[in-house]
Structure formats: structure tokens, C-alpha cells
C-alpha positions as CSV (number, residue, x, y, z in Angstrom):
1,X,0.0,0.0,0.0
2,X,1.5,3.2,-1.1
3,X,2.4,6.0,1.7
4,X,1.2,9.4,1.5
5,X,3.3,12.0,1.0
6,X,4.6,13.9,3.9
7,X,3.5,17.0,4.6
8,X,5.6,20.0,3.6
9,X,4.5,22.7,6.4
10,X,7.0,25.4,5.2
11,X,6.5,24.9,1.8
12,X,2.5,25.2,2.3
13,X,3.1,28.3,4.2
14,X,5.5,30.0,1.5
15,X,3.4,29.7,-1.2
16,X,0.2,30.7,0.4
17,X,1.8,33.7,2.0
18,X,3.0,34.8,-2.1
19,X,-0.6,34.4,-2.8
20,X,-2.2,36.3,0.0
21,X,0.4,39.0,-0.8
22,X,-0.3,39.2,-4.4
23,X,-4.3,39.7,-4.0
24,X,-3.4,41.9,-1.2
25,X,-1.7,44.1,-3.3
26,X,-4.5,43.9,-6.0
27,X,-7.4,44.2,-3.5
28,X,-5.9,47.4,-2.0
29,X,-5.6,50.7,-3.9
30,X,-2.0,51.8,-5.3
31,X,0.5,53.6,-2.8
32,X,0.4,56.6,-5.6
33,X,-4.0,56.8,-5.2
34,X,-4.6,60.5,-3.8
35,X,-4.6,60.8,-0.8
36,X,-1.1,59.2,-1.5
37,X,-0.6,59.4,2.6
38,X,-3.3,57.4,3.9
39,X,-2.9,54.8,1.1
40,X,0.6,54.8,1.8
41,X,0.0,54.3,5.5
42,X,-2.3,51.1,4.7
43,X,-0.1,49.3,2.6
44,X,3.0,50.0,5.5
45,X,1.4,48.3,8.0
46,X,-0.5,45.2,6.1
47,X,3.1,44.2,4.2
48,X,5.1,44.9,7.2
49,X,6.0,41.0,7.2
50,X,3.1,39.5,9.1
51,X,2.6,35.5,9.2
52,X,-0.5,35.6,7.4
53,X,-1.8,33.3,10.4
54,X,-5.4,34.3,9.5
55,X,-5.4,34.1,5.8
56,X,-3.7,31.2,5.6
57,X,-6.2,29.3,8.2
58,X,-8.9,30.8,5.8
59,X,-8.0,28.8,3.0
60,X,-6.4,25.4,4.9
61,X,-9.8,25.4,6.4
62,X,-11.5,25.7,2.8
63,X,-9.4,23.1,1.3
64,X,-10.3,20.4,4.6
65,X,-14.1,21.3,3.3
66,X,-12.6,20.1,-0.3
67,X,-13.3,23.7,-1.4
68,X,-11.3,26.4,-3.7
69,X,-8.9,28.9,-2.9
70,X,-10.1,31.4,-5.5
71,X,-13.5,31.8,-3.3
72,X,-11.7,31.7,0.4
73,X,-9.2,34.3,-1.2
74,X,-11.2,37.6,-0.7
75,X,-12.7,36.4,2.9
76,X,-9.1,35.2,3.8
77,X,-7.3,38.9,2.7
78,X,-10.7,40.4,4.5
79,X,-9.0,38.5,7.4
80,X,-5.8,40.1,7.2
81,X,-6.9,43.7,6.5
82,X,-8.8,43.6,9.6
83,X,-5.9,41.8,11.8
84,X,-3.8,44.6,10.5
85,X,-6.5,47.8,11.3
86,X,-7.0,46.4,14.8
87,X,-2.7,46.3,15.6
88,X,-2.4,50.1,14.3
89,X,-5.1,51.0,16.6
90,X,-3.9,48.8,19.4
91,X,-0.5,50.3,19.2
92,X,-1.4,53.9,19.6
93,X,0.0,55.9,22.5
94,X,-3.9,55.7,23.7
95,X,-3.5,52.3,23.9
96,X,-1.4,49.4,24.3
97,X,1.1,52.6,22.9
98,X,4.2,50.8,21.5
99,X,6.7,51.9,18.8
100,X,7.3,48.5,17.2
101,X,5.3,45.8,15.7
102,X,6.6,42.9,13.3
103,X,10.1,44.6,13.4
104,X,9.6,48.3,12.6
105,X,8.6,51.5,13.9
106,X,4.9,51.5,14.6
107,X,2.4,53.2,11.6
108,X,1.9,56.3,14.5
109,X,5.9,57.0,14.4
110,X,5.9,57.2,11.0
111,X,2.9,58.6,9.6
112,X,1.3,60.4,13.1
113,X,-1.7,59.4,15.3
114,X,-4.7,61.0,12.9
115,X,-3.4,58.8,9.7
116,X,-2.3,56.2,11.8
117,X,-6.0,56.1,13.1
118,X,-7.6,56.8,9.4
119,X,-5.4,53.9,8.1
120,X,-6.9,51.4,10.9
121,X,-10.0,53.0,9.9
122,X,-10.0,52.6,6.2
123,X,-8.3,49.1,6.0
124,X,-11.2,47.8,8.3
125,X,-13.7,49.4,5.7
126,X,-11.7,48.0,2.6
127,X,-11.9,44.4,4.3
128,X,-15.9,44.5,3.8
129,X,-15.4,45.5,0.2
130,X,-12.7,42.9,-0.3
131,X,-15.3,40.3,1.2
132,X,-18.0,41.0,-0.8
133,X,-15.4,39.3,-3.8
134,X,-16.5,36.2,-2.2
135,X,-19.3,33.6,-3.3
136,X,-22.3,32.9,-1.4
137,X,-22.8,29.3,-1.2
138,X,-26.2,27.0,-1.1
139,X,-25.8,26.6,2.9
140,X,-24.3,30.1,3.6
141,X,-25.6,33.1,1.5
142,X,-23.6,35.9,1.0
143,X,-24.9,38.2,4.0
144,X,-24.0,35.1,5.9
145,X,-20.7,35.7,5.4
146,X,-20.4,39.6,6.1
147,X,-22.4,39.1,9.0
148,X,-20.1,36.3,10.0
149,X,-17.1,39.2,9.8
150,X,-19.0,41.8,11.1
151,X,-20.1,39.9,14.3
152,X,-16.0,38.7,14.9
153,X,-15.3,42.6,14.6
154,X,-17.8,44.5,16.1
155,X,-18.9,45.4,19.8
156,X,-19.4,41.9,20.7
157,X,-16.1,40.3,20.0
158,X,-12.8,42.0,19.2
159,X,-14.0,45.2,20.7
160,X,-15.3,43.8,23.6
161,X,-12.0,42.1,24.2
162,X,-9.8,44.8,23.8
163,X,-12.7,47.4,25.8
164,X,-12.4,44.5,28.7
165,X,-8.5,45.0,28.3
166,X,-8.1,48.7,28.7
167,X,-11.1,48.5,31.7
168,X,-8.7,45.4,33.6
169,X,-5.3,47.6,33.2
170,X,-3.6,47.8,36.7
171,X,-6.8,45.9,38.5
172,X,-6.8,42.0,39.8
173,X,-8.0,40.1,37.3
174,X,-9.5,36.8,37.6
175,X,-8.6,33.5,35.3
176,X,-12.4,33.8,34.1
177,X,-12.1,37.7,33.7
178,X,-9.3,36.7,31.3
179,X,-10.5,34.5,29.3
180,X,-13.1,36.8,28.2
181,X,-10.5,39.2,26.9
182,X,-8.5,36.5,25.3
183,X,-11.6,34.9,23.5
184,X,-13.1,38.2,22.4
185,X,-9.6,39.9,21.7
186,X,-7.6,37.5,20.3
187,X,-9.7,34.2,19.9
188,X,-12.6,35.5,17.8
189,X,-10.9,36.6,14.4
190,X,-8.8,33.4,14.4
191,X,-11.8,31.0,14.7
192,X,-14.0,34.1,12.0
193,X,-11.0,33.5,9.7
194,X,-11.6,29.0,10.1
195,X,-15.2,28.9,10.1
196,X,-15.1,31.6,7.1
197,X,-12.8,28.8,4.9
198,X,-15.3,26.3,6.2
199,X,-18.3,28.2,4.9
200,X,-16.5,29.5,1.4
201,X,-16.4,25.8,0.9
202,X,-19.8,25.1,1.6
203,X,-19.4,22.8,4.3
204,X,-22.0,20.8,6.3
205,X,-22.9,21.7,9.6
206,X,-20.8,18.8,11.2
207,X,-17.9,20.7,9.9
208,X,-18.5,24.0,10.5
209,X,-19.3,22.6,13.9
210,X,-15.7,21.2,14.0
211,X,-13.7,24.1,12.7
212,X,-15.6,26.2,15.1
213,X,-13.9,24.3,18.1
214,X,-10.8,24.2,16.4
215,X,-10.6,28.0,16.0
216,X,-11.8,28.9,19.6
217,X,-9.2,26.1,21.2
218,X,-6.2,27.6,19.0
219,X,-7.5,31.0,19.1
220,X,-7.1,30.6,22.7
221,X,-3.7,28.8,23.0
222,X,-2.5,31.9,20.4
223,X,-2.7,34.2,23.1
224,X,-2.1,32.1,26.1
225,X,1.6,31.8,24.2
226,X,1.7,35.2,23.3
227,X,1.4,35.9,26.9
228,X,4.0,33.6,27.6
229,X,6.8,35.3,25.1
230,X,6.3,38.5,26.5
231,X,7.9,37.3,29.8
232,X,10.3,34.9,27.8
233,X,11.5,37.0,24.7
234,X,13.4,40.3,24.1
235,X,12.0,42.9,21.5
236,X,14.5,41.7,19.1
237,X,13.0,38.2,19.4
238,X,9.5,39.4,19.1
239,X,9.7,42.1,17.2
240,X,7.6,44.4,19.6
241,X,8.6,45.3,22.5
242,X,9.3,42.6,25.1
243,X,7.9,43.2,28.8
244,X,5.1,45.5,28.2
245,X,2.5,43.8,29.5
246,X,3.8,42.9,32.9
247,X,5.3,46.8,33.1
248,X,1.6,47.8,32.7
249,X,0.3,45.8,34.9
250,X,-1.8,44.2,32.1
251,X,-3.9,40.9,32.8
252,X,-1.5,37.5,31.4
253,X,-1.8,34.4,31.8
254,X,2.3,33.9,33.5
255,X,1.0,36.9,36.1
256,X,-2.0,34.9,37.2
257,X,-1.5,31.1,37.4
258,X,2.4,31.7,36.5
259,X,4.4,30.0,33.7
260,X,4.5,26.5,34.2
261,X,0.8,26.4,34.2
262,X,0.5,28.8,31.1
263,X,2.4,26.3,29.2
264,X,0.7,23.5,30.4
265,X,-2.4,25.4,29.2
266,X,-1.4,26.2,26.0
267,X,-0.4,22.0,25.3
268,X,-4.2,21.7,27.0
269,X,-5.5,23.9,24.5
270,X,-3.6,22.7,21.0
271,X,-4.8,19.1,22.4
272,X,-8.7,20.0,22.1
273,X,-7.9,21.7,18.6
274,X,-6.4,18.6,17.5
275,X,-9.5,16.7,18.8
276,X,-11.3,18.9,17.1
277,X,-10.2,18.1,13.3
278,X,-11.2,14.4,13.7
279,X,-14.0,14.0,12.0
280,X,-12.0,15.3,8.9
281,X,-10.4,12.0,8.6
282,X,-6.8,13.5,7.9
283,X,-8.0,15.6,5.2
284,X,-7.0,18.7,8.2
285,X,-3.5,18.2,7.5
286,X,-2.6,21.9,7.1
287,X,-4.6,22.8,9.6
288,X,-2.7,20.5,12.4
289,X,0.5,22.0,10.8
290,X,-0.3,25.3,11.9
291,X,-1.4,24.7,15.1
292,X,1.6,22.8,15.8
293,X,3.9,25.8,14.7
294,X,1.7,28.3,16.5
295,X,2.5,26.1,19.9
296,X,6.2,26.2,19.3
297,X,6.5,29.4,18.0
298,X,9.1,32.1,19.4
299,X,7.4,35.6,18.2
């Protein structure tokens, strides 16, 4: 009986971060489109050599559901744009306030606060237009799918995560008080950006089901080990700066239960979202792949 190939995880990753890149660039208007500094500004922070974690889950969680890349392409760069609008804004001085992210100066050192603001702004409102590029399907129309973005990034979800943030800065925070910002802040776009694959793909409910579990569990474990770099990592290493949290006083995971048990979360965590992907039958290959490089990640 002949063996499957092996997986080629660095490989997959290249060449889906060339694509996303490419319709990126397409999708968003030129760098030389009036006003020059605000399109500028947009492009700085979304090519400023992120891992396309979102994206890429986008369309490994399509092609589980045996669907195309062409139709998870717009929801997946959707994805990015709004991953990308939500750091700008979380780095200003009015909030998390740091001068690096992904290795360079912040878009509020170089371009100032208002276009800094604008550019978070406008990429979240060129996300919605990128998504509307995308195919409704017989199971989930096409207003299923905006709503499934909107509801991720509204008041609800990443807002409420980052609002809960801000409110628990320099206050005891409890493990349940926590995991409400971690599952609205961080967790929510991550499983948006799986079940969004799922339903370019037109998958059944069993699946979406599946993916939905997959996302929340790695979702979590995402920021459980983000958490756990900042205490672990220099700037250099991370490519923001290293120790912010815990000099703000900000709710983490090592500064309530401490960092053996964060770890042993995290491995808790990547466990269920394994679990998760069995009813694919090993047709979730990708998807493991990136789960496993998200636990032993070191930025």
C-alpha cells in the first residue's frame, strides 16, 4: 500500500503567504492613489511582514471542506486587513502605545496618530469590500458571510475584548475575567477567519461545527503563548517590545496562574484543537500543521 506524501508545512506556508500578498496588493488601492498618505500608511502596516496566520487558516480550512482557494481568497485577505486595522489602533499611545510591531517603527511613528487612526480605519472598511469578492454558497448566502465578519469585529467580540482589556489595566483580574478578553480579543478573528474557509467551501454543519472548536481552542492557545513570550522573549525576538505587559500591569496568563501552568495550558488547548479536526479523517493536514507551529513558535 502506497504511503502518503509527507506534509511539507514550510513549503505550504511559503506559497500561500506569495498568494495572499499578491491579492493583497491587487485588492488594495496603489500607494500613488490620492490621498497618497493614507494609502501609503495602509499598505506600511499590512506588508510589514506579518505571518498571514489568519489568511492562511482561511484557506487550509477551505481546502479540509474540499473547497477552492479562488472563493476563500477575498474572505481570507478580508482577514488580514482587519488583523492589520485592529494592531495600528492597538499600538497607539492611547492604547497598548508601542513603537514597534513585526520589526519596525509602529504606523503612529511614522505617519502620526490622525493617519495612523484613518489607516486602521480605512483598512477595516476595505476588508468588507474585499469580502463582498466572495461567493455565497447554497448553505451560507452571502450576507452570511459579512455578518459572519462583522459579528467577529464588532462590539461583541474584538471590541469587547480589547474594551475589557483597557477596563482590567492595573486591577486583579481573575482567570475567568481573562478569558473573556483572550476569547473576544484574540480568539474570535482566528476561529472568524476557520469557520469563514469552512463556509467559502460550503461545508456541512458537522464541519463548521468542527472548525468552530478548532478555531476557539487555538485561538485561545495563540494568546495564552503570546502571553507567555512576552515574559520569555526580548523585542529583538518578538519584534515588539518585550515586557510591556507585565510593566503595565496588564492581565496575562504567567501573572495569574504563573508560567509553568500557562504552558501546560497552552499543550491543553492545542490538544482539544487537534481533537477537534477528527472528523475530517486526515484531510486537516494543514490545519494541524499550523497549530503545531503556532505552539512552538518564538514571536
Amino acid at each position: 500500500m502506497p504511503t502518503s506524501p509527507a506534509f511539507d508545512f514550510e513549503e505550504y506556508i511559503r506559497k500561500h503567504a506569495l498568494e495572499i500578498n499578491q491579492a493583497l496588493g491587487e485588492y488594495l488601492p496603489s500607494p500613488r492613489t490620492k490621498p497618497v498618505s493614507i494609502h501609503q500608511a495602509m499598505r506600511y502596516s499590512l506588508f510589514a511582514g506579518g505571518k498571514r496566520v489568519r489568511p492562511i487558516l482561511t484557506l487550509a480550512a477551505a481546502e479540509a471542506c474540499n473547497g477552492s482557494r479562488a472563493n476563500a481568497m477575498p474572505l481570507a485577505c478580508a482577514m488580514e486587513c482587519i488583523h492589520t486595522y485592529s494592531l495600528i489602533h492597538d499600538d497607539l499611545p492611547s492604547m497598548d502605545d508601542d513603537d514597534f510591531r513585526r520589526g519596525q517603527p509602529t504606523s503612529h511613528k511614522v505617519f502620526g496618530e490622525g493617519i495612523a487612526i484613518l489607516a486602521g480605519d480605512a483598512l477595516l472598511t476595505q476588508a468588507i469590500e474585499i469580502a463582498t469578492h466572495a461567493k455565497g454558497r447554497s448553505r451560507y448566502s452571502h450576507v452570511d458571510l459579512i455578518r459572519e465578519i462583522t459579528n467577529a469585529a464588532g462590539s461583541l467580540n474584538l471590541i469587547a475584548g480589547q474594551v475589557a482589556d483597557l477596563e482590567a489595566a492595573g486591577k486583579k483580574v481573575t482567570l475567568s475575567q481573562l478569558r473573556y478578553i483572550h476569547k473576544r480579543k484574540t480568539s474570535a478573528l482566528l476561529m472568524c477567519s476557520v469557520r469563514l474557509g469552512g463556509m467559502s467551501a460550503n461545508c456541512t454543519t458537522n464541519q463548521l461545527k468542527a472548525l468552530t472548536s478548532f478555531g476557539n481552542h487555538v485561538g485561545l492557545a495563540f494568546q495564552v503563548i503570546d502571553d507567555i513570550l512576552d515574559v520569555t522573549r526580548n523585542t529583538e525576538q518578538l519584534g515588539k517590545t518585550a515586557g510591556k505587559d507585565e510593566k503595565a500591569s496588564k492581565a496575562t496568563y504567567p501573572a495569574i496562574v504563573g508560567l509553568k501552568k500557562s504552558r501546560a495550558i497552552a499543550d491543553q488547548l492545542t490538544d482539544k484543537s487537534f481533537a477537534a479536526l477528527k472528523p475530517f479523517r486526515g484531510r486537516a493536514k494543514a490545519l494541524e500543521a499550523i497549530a503545531r507551529s503556532l505552539l512552538k513558535r518564538e514571536s
